[in-house]
PyMOL CGO cylinders between C-alpha atoms (Angstrom):
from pymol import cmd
from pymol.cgo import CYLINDER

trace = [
    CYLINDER, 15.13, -16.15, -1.03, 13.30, -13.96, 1.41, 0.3, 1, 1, 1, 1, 1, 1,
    CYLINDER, 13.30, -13.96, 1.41, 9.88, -12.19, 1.30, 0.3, 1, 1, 1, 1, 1, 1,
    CYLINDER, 9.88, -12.19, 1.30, 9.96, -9.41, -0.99, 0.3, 1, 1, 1, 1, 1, 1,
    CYLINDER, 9.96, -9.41, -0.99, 6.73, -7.64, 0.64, 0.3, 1, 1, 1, 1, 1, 1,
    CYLINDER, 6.73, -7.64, 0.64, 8.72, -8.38, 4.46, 0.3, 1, 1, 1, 1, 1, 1,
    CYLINDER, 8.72, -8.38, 4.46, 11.59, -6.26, 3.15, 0.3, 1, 1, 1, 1, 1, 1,
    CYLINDER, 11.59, -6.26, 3.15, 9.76, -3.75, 1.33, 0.3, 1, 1, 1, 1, 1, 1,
    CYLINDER, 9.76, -3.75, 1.33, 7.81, -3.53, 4.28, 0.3, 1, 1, 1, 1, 1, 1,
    CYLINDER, 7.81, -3.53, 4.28, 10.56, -3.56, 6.86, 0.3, 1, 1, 1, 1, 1, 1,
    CYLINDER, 10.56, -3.56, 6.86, 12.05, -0.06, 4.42, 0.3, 1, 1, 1, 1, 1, 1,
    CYLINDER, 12.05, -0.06, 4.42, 8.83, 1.35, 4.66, 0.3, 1, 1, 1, 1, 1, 1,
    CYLINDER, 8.83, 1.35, 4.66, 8.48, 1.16, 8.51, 0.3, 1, 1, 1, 1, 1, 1,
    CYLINDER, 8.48, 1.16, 8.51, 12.21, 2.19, 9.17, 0.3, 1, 1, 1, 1, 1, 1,
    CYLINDER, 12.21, 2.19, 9.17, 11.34, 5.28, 6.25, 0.3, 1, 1, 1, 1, 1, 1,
    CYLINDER, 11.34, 5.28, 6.25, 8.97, 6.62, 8.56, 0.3, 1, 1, 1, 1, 1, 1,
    CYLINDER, 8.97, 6.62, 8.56, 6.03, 5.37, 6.32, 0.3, 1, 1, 1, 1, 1, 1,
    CYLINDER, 6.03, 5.37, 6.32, 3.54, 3.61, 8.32, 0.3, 1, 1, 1, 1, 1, 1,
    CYLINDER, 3.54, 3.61, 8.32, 0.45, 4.46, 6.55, 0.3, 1, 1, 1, 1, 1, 1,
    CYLINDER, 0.45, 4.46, 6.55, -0.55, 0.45, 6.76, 0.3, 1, 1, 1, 1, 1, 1,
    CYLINDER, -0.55, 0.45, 6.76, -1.62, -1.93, 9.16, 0.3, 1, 1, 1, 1, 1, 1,
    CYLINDER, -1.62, -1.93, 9.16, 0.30, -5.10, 10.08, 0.3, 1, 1, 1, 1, 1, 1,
    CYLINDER, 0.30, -5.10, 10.08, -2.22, -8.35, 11.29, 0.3, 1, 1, 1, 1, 1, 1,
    CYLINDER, -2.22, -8.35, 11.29, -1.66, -11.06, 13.04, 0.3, 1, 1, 1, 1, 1, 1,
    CYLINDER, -1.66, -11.06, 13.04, -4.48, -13.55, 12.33, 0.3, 1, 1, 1, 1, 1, 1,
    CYLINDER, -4.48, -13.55, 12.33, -2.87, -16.48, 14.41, 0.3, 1, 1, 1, 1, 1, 1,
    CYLINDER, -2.87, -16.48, 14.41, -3.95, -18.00, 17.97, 0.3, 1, 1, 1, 1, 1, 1,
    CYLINDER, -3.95, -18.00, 17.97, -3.48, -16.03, 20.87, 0.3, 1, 1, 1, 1, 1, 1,
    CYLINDER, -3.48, -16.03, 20.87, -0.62, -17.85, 22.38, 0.3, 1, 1, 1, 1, 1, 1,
    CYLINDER, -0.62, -17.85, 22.38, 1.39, -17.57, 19.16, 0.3, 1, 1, 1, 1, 1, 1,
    CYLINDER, 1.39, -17.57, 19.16, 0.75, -14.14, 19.40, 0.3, 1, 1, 1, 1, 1, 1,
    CYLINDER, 0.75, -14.14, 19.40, 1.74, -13.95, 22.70, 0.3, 1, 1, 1, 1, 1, 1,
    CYLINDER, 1.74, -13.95, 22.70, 4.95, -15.93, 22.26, 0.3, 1, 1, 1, 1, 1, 1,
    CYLINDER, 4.95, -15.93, 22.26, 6.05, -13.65, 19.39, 0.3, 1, 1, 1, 1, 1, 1,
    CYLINDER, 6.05, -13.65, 19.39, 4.59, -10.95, 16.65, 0.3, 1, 1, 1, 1, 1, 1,
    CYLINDER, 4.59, -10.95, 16.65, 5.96, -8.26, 14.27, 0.3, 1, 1, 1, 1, 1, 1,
    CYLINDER, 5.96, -8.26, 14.27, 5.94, -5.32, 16.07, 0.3, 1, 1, 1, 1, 1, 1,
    CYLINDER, 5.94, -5.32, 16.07, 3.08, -3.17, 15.84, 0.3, 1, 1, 1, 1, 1, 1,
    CYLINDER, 3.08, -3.17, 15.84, 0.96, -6.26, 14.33, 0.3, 1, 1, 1, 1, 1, 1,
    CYLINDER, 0.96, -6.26, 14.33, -2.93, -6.16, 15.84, 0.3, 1, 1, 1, 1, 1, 1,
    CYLINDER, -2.93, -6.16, 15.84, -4.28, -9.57, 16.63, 0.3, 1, 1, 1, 1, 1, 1,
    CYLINDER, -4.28, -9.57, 16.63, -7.30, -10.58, 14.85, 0.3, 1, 1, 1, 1, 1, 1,
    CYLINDER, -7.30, -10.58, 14.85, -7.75, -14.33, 15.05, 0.3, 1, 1, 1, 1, 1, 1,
    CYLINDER, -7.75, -14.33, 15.05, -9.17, -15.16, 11.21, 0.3, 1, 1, 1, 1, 1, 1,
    CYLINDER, -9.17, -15.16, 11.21, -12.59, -16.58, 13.03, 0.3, 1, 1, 1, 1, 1, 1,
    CYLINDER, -12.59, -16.58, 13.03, -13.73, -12.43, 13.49, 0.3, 1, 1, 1, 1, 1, 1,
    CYLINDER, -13.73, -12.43, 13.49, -11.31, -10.99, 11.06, 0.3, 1, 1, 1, 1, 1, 1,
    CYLINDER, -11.31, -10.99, 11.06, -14.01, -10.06, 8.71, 0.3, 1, 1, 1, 1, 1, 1,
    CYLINDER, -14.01, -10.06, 8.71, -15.99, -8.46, 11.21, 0.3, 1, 1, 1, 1, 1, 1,
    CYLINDER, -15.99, -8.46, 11.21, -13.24, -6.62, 13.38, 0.3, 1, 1, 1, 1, 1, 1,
    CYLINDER, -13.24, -6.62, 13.38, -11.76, -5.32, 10.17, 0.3, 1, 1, 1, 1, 1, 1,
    CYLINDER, -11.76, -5.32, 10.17, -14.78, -3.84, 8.81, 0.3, 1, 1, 1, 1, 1, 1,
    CYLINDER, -14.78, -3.84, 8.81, -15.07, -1.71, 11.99, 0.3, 1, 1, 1, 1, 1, 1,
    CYLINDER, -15.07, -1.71, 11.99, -11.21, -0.81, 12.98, 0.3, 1, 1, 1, 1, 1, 1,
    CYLINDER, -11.21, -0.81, 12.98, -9.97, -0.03, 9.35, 0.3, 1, 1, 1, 1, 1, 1,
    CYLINDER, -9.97, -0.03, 9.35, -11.21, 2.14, 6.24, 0.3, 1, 1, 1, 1, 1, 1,
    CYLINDER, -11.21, 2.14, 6.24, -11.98, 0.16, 3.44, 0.3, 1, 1, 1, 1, 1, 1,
    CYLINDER, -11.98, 0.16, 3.44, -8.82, 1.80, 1.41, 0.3, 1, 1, 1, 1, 1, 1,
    CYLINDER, -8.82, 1.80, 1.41, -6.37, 0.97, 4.39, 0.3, 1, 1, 1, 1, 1, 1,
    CYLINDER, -6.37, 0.97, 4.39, -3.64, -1.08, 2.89, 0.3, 1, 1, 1, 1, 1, 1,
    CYLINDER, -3.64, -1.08, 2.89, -3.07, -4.29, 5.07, 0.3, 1, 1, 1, 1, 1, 1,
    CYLINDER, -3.07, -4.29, 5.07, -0.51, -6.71, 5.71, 0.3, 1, 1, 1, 1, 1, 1,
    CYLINDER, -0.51, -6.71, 5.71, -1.15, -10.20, 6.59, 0.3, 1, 1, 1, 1, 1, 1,
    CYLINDER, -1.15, -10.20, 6.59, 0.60, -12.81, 7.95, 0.3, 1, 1, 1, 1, 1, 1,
    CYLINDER, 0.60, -12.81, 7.95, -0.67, -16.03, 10.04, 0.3, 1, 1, 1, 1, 1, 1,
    CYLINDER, -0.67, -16.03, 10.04, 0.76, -19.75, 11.24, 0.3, 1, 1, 1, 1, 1, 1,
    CYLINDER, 0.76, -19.75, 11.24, 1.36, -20.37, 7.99, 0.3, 1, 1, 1, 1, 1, 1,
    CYLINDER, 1.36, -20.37, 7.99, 1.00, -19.17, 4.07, 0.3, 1, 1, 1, 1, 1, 1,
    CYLINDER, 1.00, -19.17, 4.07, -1.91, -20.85, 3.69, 0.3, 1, 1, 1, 1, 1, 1,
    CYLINDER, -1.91, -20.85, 3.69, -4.24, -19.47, 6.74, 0.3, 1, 1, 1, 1, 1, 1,
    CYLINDER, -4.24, -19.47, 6.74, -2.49, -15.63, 5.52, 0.3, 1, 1, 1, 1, 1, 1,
    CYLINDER, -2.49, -15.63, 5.52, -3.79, -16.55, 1.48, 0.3, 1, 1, 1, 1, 1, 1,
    CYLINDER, -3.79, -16.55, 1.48, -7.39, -17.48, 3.43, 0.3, 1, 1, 1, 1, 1, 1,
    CYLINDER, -7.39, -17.48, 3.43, -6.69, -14.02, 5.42, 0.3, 1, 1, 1, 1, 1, 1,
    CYLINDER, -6.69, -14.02, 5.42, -6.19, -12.14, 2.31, 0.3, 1, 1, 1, 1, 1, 1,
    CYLINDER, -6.19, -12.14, 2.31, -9.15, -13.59, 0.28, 0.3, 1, 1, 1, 1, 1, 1,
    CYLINDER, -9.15, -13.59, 0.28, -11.16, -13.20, 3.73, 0.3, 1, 1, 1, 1, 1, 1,
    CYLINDER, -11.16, -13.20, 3.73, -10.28, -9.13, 4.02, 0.3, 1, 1, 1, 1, 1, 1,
    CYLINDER, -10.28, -9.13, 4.02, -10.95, -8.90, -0.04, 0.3, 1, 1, 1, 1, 1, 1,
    CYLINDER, -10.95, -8.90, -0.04, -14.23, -10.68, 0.01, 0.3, 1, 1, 1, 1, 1, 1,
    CYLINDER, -14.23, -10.68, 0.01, -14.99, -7.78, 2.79, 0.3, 1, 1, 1, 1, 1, 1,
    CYLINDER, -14.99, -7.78, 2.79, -14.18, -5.16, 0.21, 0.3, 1, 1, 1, 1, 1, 1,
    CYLINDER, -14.18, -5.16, 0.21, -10.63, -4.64, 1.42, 0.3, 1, 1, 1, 1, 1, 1,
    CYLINDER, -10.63, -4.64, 1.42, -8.99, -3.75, -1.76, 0.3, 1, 1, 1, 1, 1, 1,
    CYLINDER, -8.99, -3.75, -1.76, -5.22, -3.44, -1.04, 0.3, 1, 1, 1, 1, 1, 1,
    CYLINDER, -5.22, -3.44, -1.04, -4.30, -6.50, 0.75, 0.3, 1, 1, 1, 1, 1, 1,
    CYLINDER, -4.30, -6.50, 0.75, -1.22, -8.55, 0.69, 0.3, 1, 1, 1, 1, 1, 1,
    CYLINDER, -1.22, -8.55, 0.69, 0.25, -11.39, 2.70, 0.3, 1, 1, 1, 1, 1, 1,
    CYLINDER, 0.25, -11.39, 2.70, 3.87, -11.59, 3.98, 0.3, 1, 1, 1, 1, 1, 1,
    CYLINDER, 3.87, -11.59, 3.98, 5.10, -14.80, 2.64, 0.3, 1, 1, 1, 1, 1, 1,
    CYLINDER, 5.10, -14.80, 2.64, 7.08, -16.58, 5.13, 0.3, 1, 1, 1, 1, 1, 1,
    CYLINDER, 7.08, -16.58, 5.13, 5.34, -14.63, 7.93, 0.3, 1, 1, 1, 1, 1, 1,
    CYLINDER, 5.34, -14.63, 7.93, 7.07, -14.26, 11.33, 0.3, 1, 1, 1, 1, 1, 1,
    CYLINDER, 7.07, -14.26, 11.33, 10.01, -16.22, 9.99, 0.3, 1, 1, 1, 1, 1, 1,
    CYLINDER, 10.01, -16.22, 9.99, 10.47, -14.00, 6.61, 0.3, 1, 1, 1, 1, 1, 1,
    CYLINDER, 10.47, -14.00, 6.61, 10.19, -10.75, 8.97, 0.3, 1, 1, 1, 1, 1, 1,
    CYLINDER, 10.19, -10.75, 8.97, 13.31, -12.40, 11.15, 0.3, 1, 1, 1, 1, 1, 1,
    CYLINDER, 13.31, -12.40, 11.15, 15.07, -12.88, 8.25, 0.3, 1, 1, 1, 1, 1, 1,
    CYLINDER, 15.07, -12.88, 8.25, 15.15, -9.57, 6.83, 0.3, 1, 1, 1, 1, 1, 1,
    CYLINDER, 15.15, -9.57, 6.83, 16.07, -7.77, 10.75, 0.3, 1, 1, 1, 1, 1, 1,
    CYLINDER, 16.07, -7.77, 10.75, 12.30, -6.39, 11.13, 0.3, 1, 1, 1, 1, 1, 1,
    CYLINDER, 12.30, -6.39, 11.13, 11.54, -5.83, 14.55, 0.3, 1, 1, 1, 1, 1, 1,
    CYLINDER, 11.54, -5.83, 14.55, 9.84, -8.06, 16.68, 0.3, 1, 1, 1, 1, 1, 1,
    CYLINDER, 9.84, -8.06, 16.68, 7.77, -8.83, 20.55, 0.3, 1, 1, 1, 1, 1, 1,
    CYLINDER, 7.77, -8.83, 20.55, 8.83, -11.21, 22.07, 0.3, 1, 1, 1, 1, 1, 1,
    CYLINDER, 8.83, -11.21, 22.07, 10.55, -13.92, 19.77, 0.3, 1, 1, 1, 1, 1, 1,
]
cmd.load_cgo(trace, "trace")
Protein backbone atom coordinates (compact mmCIF):
# COMPACT_ATOMS: atom_id res chain seq x y z
CA UNK A 1 0.00 0.00 0.00
CA UNK A 2 1.75 3.30 -0.38
CA UNK A 3 2.12 6.37 1.92
CA UNK A 4 -1.00 8.15 2.15
CA UNK A 5 0.74 11.54 3.43
CA UNK A 6 3.55 10.91 0.14
CA UNK A 7 0.55 11.07 -2.19
CA UNK A 8 -1.39 13.64 -0.56
CA UNK A 9 1.67 15.43 -0.50
CA UNK A 10 2.86 14.74 -4.00
CA UNK A 11 -1.18 16.46 -5.07
CA UNK A 12 -0.44 19.21 -2.99
CA UNK A 13 2.97 20.13 -4.56
CA UNK A 14 1.78 19.44 -8.23
CA UNK A 15 -1.66 21.79 -7.02
CA UNK A 16 0.53 24.58 -6.64
CA UNK A 17 0.22 24.34 -2.75
CA UNK A 18 3.51 24.46 -1.19
CA UNK A 19 2.76 26.20 1.95
CA UNK A 20 4.98 23.28 3.87
CA UNK A 21 8.37 22.32 4.28
CA UNK A 22 9.81 18.94 3.21
CA UNK A 23 13.09 17.62 5.65
CA UNK A 24 15.50 15.47 5.14
CA UNK A 25 16.95 14.47 8.54
CA UNK A 26 19.36 11.73 7.09
CA UNK A 27 23.36 11.78 6.66
CA UNK A 28 24.78 13.93 4.24
CA UNK A 29 25.81 11.42 1.72
CA UNK A 30 22.30 9.96 1.60
CA UNK A 31 21.27 13.24 0.95
CA UNK A 32 23.59 13.73 -1.54
CA UNK A 33 22.93 10.45 -3.34
CA UNK A 34 19.19 11.20 -3.50
CA UNK A 35 16.26 13.53 -1.77
CA UNK A 36 12.66 14.62 -2.52
CA UNK A 37 12.92 17.57 -4.28
CA UNK A 38 12.82 20.68 -2.49
CA UNK A 39 13.62 18.66 0.92
CA UNK A 40 16.20 20.91 3.30
CA UNK A 41 18.79 18.81 5.04
CA UNK A 42 18.79 18.92 8.68
CA UNK A 43 20.70 15.97 10.09
CA UNK A 44 18.35 15.01 13.40
CA UNK A 45 21.67 15.81 15.71
CA UNK A 46 20.69 19.99 15.15
CA UNK A 47 17.20 19.52 13.95
CA UNK A 48 15.80 21.01 17.04
CA UNK A 49 17.90 23.89 16.93
CA UNK A 50 17.97 24.70 13.05
CA UNK A 51 14.22 24.36 13.05
CA UNK A 52 13.52 26.70 15.73
CA UNK A 53 15.37 29.41 13.75
CA UNK A 54 14.46 28.63 9.84
CA UNK A 55 10.67 27.85 10.39
CA UNK A 56 7.59 29.54 12.29
CA UNK A 57 6.36 27.54 14.91
CA UNK A 58 2.85 26.99 12.85
CA UNK A 59 4.83 25.86 9.62
CA UNK A 60 3.49 22.49 8.77
CA UNK A 61 6.47 20.00 8.20
CA UNK A 62 7.13 16.90 6.52
CA UNK A 63 9.57 14.43 7.67
CA UNK A 64 11.19 11.71 6.36
CA UNK A 65 14.75 10.06 7.33
CA UNK A 66 16.82 6.50 6.70
CA UNK A 67 14.16 4.92 8.01
CA UNK A 68 10.51 5.17 9.89
CA UNK A 69 11.92 5.00 12.94
CA UNK A 70 14.70 7.98 12.91
CA UNK A 71 11.45 10.15 10.93
CA UNK A 72 8.92 9.01 14.27
CA UNK A 73 12.21 10.35 16.52
CA UNK A 74 12.16 13.46 13.91
CA UNK A 75 8.59 14.08 14.48
CA UNK A 76 8.55 13.74 18.33
CA UNK A 77 11.97 15.82 18.14
CA UNK A 78 10.18 18.95 16.05
CA UNK A 79 6.92 18.50 18.53
CA UNK A 80 8.88 18.51 21.72
CA UNK A 81 10.23 21.99 20.08
CA UNK A 82 6.68 23.24 19.91
CA UNK A 83 6.23 22.33 16.27
CA UNK A 84 2.62 21.58 16.24
CA UNK A 85 1.76 20.27 12.72
CA UNK A 86 4.23 17.65 12.01
CA UNK A 87 3.97 14.47 10.15
CA UNK A 88 6.33 11.83 8.82
CA UNK A 89 6.21 10.30 5.29
CA UNK A 90 6.02 6.67 5.93
CA UNK A 91 8.16 4.83 3.62
CA UNK A 92 10.28 7.96 3.06
CA UNK A 93 12.36 8.29 -0.15
CA UNK A 94 11.03 4.94 -1.28
CA UNK A 95 7.11 5.81 -0.65
CA UNK A 96 7.80 9.28 -2.58
CA UNK A 97 9.23 6.95 -5.70
CA UNK A 98 6.39 5.03 -5.54
CA UNK A 99 3.78 7.48 -5.91
CA UNK A 100 5.95 9.53 -9.15
CA UNK A 101 7.01 12.54 -6.69
CA UNK A 102 9.90 14.18 -7.94
CA UNK A 103 13.22 13.58 -6.93
CA UNK A 104 17.51 14.79 -6.93
CA UNK A 105 19.41 12.64 -7.83
CA UNK A 106 18.03 8.98 -7.27
Amino acid sequence: MLDSVAHDLKSRLELGQPGFTIVDVRDRNSYNSGHITGAVPIPLTDLASRAKTSFHSKREIFVYGENDEQAAQATQVLKEAGFAHVCEIKGGLSAWKAVGGATVGA
